[in-house]
DSSP file (Angstrom, degrees, kcal/mol; ACC not computed):
  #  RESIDUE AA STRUCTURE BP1 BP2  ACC     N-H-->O    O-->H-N    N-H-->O    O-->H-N    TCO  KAPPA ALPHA  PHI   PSI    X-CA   Y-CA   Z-CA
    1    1 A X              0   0    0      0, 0.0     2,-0.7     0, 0.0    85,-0.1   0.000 360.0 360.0 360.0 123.0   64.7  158.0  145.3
    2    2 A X        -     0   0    0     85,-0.0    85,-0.3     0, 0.0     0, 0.0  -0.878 360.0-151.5 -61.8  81.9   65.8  154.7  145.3
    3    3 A X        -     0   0    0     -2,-0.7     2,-0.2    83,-0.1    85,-0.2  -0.416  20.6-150.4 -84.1 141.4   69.3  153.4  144.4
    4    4 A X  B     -a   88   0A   0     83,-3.4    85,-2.3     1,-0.1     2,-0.1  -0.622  15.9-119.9 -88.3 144.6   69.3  149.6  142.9
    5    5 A X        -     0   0    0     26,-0.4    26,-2.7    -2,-0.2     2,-0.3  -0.568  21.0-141.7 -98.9-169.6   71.9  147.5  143.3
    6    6 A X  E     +B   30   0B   0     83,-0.5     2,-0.3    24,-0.3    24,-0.2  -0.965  17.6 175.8-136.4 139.8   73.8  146.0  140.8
    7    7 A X  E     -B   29   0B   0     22,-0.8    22,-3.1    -2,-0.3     2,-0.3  -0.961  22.3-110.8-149.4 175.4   75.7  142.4  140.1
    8    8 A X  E     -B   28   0B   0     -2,-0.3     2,-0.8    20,-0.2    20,-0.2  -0.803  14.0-167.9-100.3  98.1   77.4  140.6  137.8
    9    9 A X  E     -B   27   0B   0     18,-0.9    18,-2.0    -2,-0.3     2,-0.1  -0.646  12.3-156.7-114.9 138.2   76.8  138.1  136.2
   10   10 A X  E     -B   26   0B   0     -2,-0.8     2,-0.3    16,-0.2    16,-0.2  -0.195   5.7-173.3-110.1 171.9   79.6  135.6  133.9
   11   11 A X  E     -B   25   0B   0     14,-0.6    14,-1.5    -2,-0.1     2,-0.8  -0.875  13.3-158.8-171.2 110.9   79.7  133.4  131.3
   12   12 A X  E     -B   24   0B   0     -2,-0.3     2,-0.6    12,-0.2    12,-0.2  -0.843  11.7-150.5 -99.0 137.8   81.9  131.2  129.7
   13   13 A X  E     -B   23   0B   0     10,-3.1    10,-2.2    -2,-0.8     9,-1.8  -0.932  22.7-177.9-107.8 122.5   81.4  129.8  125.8
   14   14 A X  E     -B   21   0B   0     -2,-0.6     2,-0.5     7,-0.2     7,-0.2  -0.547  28.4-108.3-109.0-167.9   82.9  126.5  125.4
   15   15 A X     >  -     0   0    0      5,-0.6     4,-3.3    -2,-0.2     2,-0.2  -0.913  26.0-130.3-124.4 129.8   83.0  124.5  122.2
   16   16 A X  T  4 S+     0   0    0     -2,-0.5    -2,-0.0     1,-0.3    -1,-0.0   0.389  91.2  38.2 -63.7   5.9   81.0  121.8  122.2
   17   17 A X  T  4 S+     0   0    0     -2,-0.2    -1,-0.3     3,-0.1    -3,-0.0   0.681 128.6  27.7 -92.0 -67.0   83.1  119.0  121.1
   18   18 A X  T  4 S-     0   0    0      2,-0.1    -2,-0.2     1,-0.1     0, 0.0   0.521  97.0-136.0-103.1   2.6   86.3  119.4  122.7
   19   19 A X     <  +     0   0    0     -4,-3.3     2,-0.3     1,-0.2    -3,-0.1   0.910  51.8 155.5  42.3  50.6   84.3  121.6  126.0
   20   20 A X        -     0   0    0     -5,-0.1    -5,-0.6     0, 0.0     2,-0.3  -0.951  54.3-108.0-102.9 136.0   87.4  124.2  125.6
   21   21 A X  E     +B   14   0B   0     -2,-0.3    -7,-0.2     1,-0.2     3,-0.1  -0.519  41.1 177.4-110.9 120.0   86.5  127.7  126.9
   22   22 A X  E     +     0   0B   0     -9,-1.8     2,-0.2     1,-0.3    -1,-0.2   0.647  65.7   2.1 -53.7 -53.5   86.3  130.0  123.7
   23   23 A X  E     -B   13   0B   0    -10,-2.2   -10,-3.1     2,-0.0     2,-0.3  -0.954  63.9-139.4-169.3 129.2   85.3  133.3  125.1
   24   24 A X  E     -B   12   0B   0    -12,-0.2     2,-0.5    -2,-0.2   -12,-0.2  -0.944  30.6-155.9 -99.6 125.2   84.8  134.4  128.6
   25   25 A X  E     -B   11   0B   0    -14,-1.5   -14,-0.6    -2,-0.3     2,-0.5  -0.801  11.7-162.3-127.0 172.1   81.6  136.7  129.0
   26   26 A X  E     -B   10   0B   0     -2,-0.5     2,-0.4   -16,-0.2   -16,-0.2  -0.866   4.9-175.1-135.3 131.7   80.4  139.4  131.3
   27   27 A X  E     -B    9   0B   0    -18,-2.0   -18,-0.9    -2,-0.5     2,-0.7  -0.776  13.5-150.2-108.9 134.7   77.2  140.8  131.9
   28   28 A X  E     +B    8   0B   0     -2,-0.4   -20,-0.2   -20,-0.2     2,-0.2  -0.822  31.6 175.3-107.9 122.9   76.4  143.9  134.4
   29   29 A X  E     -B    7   0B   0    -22,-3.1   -22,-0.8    -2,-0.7     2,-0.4  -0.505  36.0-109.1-100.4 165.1   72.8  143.7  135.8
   30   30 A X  E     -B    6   0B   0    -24,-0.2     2,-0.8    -2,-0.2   -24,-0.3  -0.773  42.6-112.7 -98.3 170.0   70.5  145.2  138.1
   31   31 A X        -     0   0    0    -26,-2.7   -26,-0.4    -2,-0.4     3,-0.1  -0.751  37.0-158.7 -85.9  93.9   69.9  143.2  141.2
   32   32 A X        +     0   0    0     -2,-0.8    -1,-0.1     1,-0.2    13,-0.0  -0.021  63.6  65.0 -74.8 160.9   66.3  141.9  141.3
   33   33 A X        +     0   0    0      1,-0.0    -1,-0.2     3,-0.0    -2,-0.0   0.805  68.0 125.2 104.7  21.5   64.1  140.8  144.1
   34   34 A X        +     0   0    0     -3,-0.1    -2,-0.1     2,-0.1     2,-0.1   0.104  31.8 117.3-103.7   0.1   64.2  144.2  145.6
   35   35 A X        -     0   0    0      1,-0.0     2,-0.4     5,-0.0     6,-0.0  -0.201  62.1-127.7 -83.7 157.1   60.6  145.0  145.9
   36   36 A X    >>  -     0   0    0     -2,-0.1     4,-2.9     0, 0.0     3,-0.8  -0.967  39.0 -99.7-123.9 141.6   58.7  145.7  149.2
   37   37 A X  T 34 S-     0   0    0     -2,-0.4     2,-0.7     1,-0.2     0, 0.0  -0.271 109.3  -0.2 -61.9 138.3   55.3  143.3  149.8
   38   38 A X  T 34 S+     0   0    0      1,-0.2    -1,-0.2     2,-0.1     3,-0.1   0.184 125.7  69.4  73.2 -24.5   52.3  145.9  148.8
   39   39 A X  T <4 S+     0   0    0     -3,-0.8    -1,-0.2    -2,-0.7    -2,-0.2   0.785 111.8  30.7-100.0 -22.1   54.6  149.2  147.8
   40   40 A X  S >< S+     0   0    0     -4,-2.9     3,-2.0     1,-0.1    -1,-0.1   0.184  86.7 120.8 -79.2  15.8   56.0  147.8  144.9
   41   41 A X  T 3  S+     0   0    0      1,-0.4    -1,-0.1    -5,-0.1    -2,-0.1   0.467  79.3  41.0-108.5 -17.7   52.9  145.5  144.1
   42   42 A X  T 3  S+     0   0    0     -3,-0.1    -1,-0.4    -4,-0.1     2,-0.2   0.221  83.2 112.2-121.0  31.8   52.3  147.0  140.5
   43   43 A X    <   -     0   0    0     -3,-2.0     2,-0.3     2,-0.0    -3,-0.1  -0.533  66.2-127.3 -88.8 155.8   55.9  147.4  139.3
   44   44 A X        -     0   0    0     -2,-0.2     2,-0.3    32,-0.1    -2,-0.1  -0.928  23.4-174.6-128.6 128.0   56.6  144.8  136.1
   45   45 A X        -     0   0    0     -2,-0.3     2,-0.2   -13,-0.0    31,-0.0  -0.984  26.2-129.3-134.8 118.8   59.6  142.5  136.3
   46   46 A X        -     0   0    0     -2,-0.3     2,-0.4     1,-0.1    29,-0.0  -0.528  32.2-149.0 -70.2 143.0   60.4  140.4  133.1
   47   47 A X        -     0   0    0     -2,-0.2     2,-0.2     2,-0.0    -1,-0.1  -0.908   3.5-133.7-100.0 141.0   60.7  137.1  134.6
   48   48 A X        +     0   0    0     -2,-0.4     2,-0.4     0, 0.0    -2,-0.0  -0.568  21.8 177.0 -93.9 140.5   63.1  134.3  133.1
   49   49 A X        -     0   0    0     -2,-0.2    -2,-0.0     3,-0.0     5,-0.0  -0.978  25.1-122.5-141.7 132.0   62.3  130.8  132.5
   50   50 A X     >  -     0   0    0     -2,-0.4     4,-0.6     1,-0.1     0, 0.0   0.025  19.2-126.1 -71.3 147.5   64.6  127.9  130.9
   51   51 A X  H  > S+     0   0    0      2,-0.2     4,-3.4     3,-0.1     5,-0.2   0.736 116.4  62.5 -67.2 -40.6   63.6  125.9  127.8
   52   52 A X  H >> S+     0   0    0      2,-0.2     4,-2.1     1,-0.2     3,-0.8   0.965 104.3  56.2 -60.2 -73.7   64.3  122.6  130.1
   53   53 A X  H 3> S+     0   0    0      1,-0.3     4,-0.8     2,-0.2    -1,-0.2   0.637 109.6  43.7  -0.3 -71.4   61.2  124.4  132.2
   54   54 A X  H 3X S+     0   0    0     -4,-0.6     4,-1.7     2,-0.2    -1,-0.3   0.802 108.3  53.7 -21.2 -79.5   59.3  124.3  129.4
   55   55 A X  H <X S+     0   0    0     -4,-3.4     4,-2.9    -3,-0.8     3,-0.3   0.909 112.1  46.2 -20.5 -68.8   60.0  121.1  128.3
   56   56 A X  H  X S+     0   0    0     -4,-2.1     4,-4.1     1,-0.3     5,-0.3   0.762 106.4  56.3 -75.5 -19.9   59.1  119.7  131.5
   57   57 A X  H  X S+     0   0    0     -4,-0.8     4,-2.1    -5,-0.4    -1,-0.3   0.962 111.9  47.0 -75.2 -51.8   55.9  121.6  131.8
   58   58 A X  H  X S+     0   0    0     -4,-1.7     4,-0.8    -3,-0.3     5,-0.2   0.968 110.9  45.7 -10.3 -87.7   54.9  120.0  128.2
   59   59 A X  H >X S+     0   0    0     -4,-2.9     4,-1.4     1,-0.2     3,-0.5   0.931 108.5  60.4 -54.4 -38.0   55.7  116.4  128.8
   60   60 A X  H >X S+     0   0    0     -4,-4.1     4,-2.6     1,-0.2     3,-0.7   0.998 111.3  46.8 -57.3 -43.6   53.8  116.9  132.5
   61   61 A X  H 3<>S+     0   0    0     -4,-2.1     5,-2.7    -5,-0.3    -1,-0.2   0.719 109.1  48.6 -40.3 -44.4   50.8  117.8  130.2
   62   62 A X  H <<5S+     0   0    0     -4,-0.8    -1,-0.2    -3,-0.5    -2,-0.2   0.412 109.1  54.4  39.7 -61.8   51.1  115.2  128.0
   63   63 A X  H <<5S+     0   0    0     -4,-1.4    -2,-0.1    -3,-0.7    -3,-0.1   0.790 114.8  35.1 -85.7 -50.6   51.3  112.8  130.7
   64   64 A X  T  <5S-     0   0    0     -4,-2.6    -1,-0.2    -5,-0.3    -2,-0.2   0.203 108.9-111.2 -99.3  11.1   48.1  113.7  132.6
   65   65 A X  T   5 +     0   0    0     -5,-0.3     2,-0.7     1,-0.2    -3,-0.3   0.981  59.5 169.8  63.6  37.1   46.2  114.5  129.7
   66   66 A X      < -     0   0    0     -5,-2.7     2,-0.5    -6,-0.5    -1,-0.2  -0.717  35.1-117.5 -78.5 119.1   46.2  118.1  130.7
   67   67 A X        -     0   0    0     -2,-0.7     2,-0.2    -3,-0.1    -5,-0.1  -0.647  28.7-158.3 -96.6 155.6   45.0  120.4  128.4
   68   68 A X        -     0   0    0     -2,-0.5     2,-0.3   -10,-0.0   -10,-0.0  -0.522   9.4-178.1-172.3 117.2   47.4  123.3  127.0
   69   69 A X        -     0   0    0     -2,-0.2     2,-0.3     2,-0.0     0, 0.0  -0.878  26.3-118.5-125.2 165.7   46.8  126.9  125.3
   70   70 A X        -     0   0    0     -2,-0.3     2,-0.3     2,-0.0     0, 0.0  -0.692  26.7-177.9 -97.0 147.9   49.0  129.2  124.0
   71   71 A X        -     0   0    0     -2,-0.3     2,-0.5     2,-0.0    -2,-0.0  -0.836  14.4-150.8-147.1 136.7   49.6  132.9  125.3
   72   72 A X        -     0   0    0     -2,-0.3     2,-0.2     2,-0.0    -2,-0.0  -0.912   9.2-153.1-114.9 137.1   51.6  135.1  124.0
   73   73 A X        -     0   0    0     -2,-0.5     2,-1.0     1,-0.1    -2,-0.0  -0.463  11.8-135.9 -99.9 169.8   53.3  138.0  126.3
   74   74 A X        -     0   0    0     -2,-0.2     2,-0.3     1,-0.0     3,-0.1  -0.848  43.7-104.3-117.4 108.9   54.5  141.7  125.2
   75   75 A X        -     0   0    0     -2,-1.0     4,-0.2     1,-0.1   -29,-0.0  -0.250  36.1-155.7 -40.6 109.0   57.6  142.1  126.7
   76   76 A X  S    S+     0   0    0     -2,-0.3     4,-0.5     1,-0.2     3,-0.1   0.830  73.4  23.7 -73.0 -51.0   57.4  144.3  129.6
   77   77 A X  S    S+     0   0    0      2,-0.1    -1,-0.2     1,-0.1     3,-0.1   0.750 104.7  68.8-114.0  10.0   60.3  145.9  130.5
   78   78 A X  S    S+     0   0    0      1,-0.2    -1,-0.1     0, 0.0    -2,-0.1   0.533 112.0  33.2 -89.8  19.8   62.6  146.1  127.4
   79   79 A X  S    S+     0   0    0     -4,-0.2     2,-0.4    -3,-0.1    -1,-0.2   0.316  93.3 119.8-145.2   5.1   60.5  148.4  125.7
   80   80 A X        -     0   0    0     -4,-0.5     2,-0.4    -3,-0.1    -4,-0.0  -0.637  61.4-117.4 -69.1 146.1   58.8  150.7  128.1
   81   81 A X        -     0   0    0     -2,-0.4     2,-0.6     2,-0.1    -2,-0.1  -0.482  31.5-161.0 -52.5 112.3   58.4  154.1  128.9
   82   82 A X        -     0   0    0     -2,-0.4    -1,-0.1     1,-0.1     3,-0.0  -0.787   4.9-163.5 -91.1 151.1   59.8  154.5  132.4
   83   83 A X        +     0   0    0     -2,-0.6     2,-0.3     2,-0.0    -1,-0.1   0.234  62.4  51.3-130.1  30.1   58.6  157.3  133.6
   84   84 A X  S    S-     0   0    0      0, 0.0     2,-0.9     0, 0.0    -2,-0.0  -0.874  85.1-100.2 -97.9 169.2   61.1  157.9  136.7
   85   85 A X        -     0   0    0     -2,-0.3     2,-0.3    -3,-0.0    -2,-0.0  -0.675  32.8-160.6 -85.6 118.0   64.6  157.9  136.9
   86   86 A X        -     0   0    0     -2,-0.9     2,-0.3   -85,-0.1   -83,-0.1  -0.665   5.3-161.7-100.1 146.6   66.3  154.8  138.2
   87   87 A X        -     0   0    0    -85,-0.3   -83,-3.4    -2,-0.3     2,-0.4  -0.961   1.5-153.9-127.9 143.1   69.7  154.8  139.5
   88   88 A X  B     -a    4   0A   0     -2,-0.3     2,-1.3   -85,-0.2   -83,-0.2  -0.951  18.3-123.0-116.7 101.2   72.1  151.9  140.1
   89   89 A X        -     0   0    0    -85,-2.3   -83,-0.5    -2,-0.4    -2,-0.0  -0.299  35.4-106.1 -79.6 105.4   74.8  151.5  142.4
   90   90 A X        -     0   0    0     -2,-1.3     3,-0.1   -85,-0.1     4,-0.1   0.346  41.3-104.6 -16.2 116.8   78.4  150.8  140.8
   91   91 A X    >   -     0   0    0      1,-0.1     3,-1.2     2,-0.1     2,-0.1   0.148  51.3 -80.6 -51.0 168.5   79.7  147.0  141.3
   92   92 A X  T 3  S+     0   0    0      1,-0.2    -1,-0.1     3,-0.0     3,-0.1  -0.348 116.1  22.6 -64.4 121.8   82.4  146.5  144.0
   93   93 A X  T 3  S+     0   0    0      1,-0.2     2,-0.5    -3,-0.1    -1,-0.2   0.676  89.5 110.9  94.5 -23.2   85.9  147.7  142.2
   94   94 A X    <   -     0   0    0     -3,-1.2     2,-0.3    -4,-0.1    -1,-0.2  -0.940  52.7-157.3-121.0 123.6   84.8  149.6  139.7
   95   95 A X              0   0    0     -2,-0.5    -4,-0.0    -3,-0.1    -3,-0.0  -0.680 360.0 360.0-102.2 109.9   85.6  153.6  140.0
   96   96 A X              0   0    0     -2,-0.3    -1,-0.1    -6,-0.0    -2,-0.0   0.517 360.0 360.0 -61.5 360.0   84.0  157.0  138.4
């Protein structure tokens, strides 16, 4: 069995005029990047990627005359079965 660990990760919402902090928010996650080379090798981890990413990946296409297709992915892990039980170890500070 394998406990994950867990962090935390924050957020502020400003307002986009006056950049005055609205709403502070807080997220608790599990800690990725936890995998071992070859024993984890067929576990699925959604990976995140920025619209500026995107963007840039485009206009390099664009640029070089590279050509471009579409794929669309099925989201992997907010909708799957797991079929063990994962455990998570409680952030730093916080008490049962």
């Amino acid at each position: 069995m394998k406990i994950l660990d867990s962090v935390w990760a924050f957020k502020r919402k400003r307002d986009i005029r006056t950049q005055e902090v609205l709403k502070y928010k807080a997220r608790l996650n599990v800690h990725g990047g936890q995998q071992q080379y070859r024993v984890h090798y067929f576990d699925t981890y959604v990976p995140v990627v920025t619209w500026a990413s995107v963007r840039m990946a485009l206009i390099l296409s664009i640029i070089n005359h590279w050509k471009t297709c579409q794929i669309d992915f099925v989201m992997a892990y907010p909708h799957t079965n797991i079929e063990c039980d994962l455990y998570m170890k409680l952030p730093a500070g916080v008490e049962t």
